[in-house]
C-alpha positions in Angstrom: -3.0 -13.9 -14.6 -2.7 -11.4 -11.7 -6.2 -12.5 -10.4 -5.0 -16.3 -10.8 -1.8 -15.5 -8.8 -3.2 -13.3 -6.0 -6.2 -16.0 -5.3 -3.5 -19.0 -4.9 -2.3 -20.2 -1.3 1.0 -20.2 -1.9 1.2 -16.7 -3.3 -1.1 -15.6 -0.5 1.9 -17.2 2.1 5.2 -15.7 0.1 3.7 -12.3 0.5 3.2 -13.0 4.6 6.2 -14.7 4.4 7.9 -11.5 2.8 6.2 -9.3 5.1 7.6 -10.9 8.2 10.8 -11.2 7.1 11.0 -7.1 6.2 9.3 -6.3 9.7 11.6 -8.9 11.4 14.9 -8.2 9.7 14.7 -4.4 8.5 11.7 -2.0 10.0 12.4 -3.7 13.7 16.1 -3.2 13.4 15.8 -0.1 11.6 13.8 1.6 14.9 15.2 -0.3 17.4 18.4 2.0 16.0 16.5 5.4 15.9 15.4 4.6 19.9 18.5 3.9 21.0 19.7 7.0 19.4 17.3 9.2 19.6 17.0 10.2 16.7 13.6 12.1 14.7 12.6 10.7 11.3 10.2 11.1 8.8 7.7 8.0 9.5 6.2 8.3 6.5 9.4 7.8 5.0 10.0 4.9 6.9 6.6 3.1 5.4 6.9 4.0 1.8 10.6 2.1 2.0 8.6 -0.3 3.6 5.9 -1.4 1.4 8.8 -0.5 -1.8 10.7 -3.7 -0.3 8.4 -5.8 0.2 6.7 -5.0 -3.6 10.0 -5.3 -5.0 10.2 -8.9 -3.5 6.9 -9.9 -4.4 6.4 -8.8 -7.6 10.2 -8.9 -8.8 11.6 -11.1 -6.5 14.7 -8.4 -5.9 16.2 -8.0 -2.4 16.7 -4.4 -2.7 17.6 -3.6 1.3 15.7 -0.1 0.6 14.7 0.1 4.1 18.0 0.4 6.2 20.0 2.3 8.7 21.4 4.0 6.4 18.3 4.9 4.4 20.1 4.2 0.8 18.6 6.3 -2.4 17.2 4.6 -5.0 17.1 6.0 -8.5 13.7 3.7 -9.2 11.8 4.7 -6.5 12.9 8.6 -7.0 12.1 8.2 -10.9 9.1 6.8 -10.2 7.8 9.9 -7.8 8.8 12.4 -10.3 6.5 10.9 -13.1 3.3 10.3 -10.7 4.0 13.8 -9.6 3.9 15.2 -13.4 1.1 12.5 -14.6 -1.1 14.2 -11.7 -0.7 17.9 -12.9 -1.4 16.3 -16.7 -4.9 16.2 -14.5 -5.3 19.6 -13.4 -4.6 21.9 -15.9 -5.7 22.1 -19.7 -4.4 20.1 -21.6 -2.3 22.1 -24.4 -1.3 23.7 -21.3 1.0 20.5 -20.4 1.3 19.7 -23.8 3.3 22.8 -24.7 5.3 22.2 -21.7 6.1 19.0 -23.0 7.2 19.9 -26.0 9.4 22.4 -24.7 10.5 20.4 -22.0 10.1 22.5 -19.3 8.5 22.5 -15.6 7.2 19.0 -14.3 7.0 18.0 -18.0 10.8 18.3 -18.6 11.4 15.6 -16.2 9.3 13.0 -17.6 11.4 11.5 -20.4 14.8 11.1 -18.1 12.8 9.6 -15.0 10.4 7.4 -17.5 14.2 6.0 -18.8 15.4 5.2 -15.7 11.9 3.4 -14.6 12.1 1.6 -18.4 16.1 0.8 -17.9 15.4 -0.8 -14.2 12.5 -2.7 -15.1 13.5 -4.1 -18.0 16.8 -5.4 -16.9 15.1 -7.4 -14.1 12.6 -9.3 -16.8 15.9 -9.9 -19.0 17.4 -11.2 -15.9 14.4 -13.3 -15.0 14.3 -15.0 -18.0 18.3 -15.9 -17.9 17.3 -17.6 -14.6 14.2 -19.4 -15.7 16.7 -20.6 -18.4 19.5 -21.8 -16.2 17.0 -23.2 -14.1 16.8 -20.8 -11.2 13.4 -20.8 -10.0 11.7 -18.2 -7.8 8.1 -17.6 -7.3 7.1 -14.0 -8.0 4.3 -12.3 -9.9 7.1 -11.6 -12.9 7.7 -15.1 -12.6 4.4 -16.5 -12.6 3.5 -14.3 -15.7 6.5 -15.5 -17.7 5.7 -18.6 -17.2 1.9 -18.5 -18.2 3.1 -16.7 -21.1 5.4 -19.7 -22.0 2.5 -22.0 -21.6 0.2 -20.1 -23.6 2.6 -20.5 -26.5 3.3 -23.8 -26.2 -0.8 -24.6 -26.0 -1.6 -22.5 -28.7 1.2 -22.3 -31.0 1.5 -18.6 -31.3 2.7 -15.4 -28.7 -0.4 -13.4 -27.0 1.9 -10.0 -27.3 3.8 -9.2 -30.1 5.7 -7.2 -27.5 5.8 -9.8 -24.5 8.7 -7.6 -23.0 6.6 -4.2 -22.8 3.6 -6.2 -21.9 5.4 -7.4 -18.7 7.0 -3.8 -17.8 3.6 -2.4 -18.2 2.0 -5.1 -16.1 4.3 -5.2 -13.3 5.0 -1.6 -13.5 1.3 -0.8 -12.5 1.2 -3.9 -9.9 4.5 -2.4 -8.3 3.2 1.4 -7.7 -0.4 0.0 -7.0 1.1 -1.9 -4.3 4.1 0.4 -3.1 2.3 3.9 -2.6 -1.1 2.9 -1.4 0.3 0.4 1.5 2.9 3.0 2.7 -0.2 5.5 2.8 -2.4 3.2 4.7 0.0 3.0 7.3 1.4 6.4 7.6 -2.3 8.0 8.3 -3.1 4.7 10.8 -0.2 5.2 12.8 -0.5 9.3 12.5 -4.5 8.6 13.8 -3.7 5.8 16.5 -0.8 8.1 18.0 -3.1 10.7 18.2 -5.7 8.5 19.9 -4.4 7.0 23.2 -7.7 5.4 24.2 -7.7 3.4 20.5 -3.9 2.7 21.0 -4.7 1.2 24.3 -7.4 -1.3 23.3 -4.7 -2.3 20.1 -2.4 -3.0 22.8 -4.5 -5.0 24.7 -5.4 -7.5 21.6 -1.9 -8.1 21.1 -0.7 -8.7 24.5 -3.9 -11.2 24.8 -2.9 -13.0 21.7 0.6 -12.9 22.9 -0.1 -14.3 26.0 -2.3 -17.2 24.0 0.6 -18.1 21.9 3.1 -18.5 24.8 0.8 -19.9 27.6 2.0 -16.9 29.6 1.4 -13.6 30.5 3.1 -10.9 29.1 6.4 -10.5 29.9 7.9 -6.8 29.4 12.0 -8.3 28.9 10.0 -10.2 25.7 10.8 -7.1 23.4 10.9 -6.8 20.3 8.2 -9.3 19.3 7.1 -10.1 15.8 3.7 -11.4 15.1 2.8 -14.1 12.2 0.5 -13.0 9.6 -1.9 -16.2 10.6 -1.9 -14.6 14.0 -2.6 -11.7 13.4 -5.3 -11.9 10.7 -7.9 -13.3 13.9 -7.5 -9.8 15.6 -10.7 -8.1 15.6 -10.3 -4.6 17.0 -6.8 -4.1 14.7 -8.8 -4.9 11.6 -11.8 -2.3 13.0 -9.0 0.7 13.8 -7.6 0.1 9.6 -10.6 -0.2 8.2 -11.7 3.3 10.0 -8.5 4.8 9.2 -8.7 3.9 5.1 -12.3 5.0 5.3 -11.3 8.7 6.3 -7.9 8.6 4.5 -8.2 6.1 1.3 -4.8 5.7 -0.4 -6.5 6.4 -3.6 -8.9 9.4 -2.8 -10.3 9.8 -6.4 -11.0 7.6 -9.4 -12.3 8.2 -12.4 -14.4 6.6 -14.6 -16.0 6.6 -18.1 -17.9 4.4 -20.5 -17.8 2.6 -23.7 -21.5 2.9 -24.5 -24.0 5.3 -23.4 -25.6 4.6 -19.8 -28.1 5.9 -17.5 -27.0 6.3 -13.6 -29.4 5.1 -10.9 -30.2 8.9 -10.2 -31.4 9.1 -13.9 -28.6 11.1 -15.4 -27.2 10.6 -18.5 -23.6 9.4 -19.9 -22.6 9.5 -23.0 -18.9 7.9 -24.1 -16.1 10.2 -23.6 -17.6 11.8 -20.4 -16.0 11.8 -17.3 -17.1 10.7 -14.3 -14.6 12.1 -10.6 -15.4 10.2 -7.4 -13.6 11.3 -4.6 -13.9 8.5 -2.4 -11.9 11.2 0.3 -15.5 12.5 0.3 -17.5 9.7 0.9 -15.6 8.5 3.5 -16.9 12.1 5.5 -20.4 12.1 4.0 -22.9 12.5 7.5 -25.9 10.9 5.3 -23.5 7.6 5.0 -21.7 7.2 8.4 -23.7 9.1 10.3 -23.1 12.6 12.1 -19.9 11.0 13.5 -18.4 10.4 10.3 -15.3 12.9 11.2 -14.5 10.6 14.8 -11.9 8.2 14.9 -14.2 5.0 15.7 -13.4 1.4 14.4 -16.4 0.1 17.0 -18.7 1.2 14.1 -17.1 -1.8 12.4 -17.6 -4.6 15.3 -20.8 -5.6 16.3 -23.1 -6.5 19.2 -21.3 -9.9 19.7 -17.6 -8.7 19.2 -17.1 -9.8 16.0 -16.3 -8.0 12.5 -19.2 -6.4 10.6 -18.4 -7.2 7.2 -21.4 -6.4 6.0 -23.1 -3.4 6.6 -20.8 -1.4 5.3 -19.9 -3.3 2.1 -21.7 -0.8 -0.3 -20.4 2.3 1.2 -16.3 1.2 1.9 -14.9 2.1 -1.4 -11.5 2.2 -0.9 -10.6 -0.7 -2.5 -13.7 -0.1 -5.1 -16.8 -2.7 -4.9 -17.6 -5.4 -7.2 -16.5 -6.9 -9.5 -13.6 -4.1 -9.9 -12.5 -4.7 -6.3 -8.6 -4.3 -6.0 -7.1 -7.5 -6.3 -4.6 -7.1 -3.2 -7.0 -5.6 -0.9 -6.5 -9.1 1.1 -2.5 -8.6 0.4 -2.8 -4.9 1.4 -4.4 -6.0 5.1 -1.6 -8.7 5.8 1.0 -6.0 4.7 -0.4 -3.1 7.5 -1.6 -5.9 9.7 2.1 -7.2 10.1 4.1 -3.7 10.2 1.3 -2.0 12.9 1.3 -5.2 15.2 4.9 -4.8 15.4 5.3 -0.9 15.8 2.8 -0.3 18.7 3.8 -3.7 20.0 7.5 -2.4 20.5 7.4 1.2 20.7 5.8 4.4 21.2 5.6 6.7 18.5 6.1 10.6 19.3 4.7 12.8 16.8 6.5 15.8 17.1 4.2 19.1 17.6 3.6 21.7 15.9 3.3 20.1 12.4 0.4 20.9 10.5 -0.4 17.3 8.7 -2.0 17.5 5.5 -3.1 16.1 2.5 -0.6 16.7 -0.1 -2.5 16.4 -3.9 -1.4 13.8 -5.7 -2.5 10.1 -7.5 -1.4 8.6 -3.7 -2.4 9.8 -0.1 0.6 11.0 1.2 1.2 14.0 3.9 2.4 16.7 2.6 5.5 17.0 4.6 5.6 13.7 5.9 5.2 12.9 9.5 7.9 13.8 11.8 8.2 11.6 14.6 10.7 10.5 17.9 10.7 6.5 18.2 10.6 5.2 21.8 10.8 1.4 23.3 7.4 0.3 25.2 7.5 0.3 28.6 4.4 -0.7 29.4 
């Protein structure tokens, strides 16, 4: 269902058309505030409100306005942190070791069954409040939506439900969709913009895309009064050099940097080793992405040119078997397409409008966890473009 959704047109245009409408009507206004006053915020903040927004539309169809001057809390999304945070630790330590702590209820542990409620009590009241509008007639087109409705069809085609619990069927689903899509977009763009900042020669050729495909689109130069600008998702998809720069930033900073997999049935890895069911296999895709015998003694540079070749267009190829951040085959993420029009349309619109400061003296790190994320975020100072 999620594969037959993500594939259409029209959910492929609500999700630019959602994307514009959040750059254009919350994350421009939101900065255009912090230049005027000056003010220093945590960018990385700023895209994980982002990317929460604009999941909670597409998936839910909810308006939730997380992303605001006034930078509102949210009991979901703080719920939701708190049991990633303690489902991650499940993974590094034994396992009676967080088991004991569960059944005391202490540590990380102790805060699993109040923030799992919450999560459960949010999610559930928007899939009782989607059906009373499907009832009543109120149609929206979302991915909670969508699957209600080929759940309806399925039991009218085949006499009979597919879940005996359709309700915990269509938390689970959408709960997974929601953080898949909400964590790894907001740390796609926190370690692009971090890199390009850091980068002015990368940041100048970005710059110089847009203005020529602004200048296209109005049958003028560049104007510098024209500010701020949004771009359209269709626009923006063409633009070579901003596609190279985010596919070199996901290689050396995936959103996901480990996976882990397993099998049913006993196997035998091109490199002749064994695997028997139950065994676990850890791939750090963090790893691969700085592997000199894959990308070449470079591998540690900032360069999206090793994406574009000799005639200026996109290498697609060459790199297909060694880009695993969105996995290969036939497990490739399903909004990897989705995830590119997301960054696409909020980077086009920062460096378009304004130059962001990082503050010095911050050491930016990893922090470990499911999700990518800097450790103490990203503290930055938000200025209009000059030139």
């Amino acid at each position: 269902m999620a594969h037959t959704a993500f594939i259409s047109g029209d959910f492929k245009d609500l999700l630019s058309n959602i994307s514009r409408k959040v750059v254009e009507d919350q994350l421009v206004p939101f900065l255009v505030h912090i230049a005027k006053t000056g003010t220093t915020i945590d960018l990385q903040e700023v895209c994980l409100r982002f990317s929460f927004d604009v999941n909670m539309n597409a998936i839910f169809g909810m308006h939730s306005n997380y992303l605001s001057i006034e930078l509102p809390s949210s009991d979901l999304a703080e719920a939701i942190d708190v049991a990633q945070e303690a489902v991650f630790y499940r993974h590094t330590m034994p396992m009676f070791s967080w088991k004991l702590m569960r059944l005391f209820g202490i540590g990380r542990e102790g805060e699993v069954p109040k923030a799992s409620e919450t999560v459960n009590a949010y999610i559930y009241e928007y899939i009782s409040q989607k059906r009373r509008n499907l009832v009543n007639g109120v149609k929206t087109f979302d991915l909670l939506s969508s699957y209600i409705n080929s759940m309806q069809e399925l039991k009218r085609t085949t006499a009979s439900s597919p879940h005996k619990n359709e309700d915990k069927f269509l938390k689970d689903s959408m709960l997974s969709l929601f953080i898949a899509g909400k964590d790894t977009i907001g740390s796609g763009l926190i370690w692009f913009l971090w890199l390009v900042s850091k980068t002015p020669s990368i940041e100048k050729k970005i710059l110089e895309e847009l203005k020529l495909l602004m200048s296209s689109k109005t049958g003028k130069q560049f104007e510098h009064h024209e500010w701020p600008r949004v771009f359209d998702s269709d626009d923006i998809n063409g633009l070579v050099y901003l596609h190279a720069a985010l596919c070199e930033s996901l290689r050396l900073y995936p959103p996901v940097p480990h996976n882990s997999k397993t099998v049913l049935n006993e196997a035998v890895l091109p490199d002749g080793s064994h695997i028997k069911p139950g065994m676990q296999i850890l791939i750090s895709f963090y790893s691969v992405g700085r592997m000199p015998w894959i990308w070449g003694e470079d591998c540690l540079q900032f360069r999206p040119e090793r994406w574009i070749d000799d005639d200026g267009k996109l290498n697609r190829h060459e790199h297909t078997s060694k880009f695993f951040t969105f996995n290969l085959g036939p497990r490739t993420c399903l909004g990897k397409d989705m995830s590119f029009t997301q960054m696409k349309s909020v980077a086009a619109a920062v460096l378009f409008n304004f130059q962001v400061q990082v503050l010095e003296g911050q050491h930016v790190r990893p922090k470990p966890a499911i999700t990518l994320h800097m450790e103490n975020g990203l503290k930055v100072k938000i200025q209009k473009r000059v030139n």
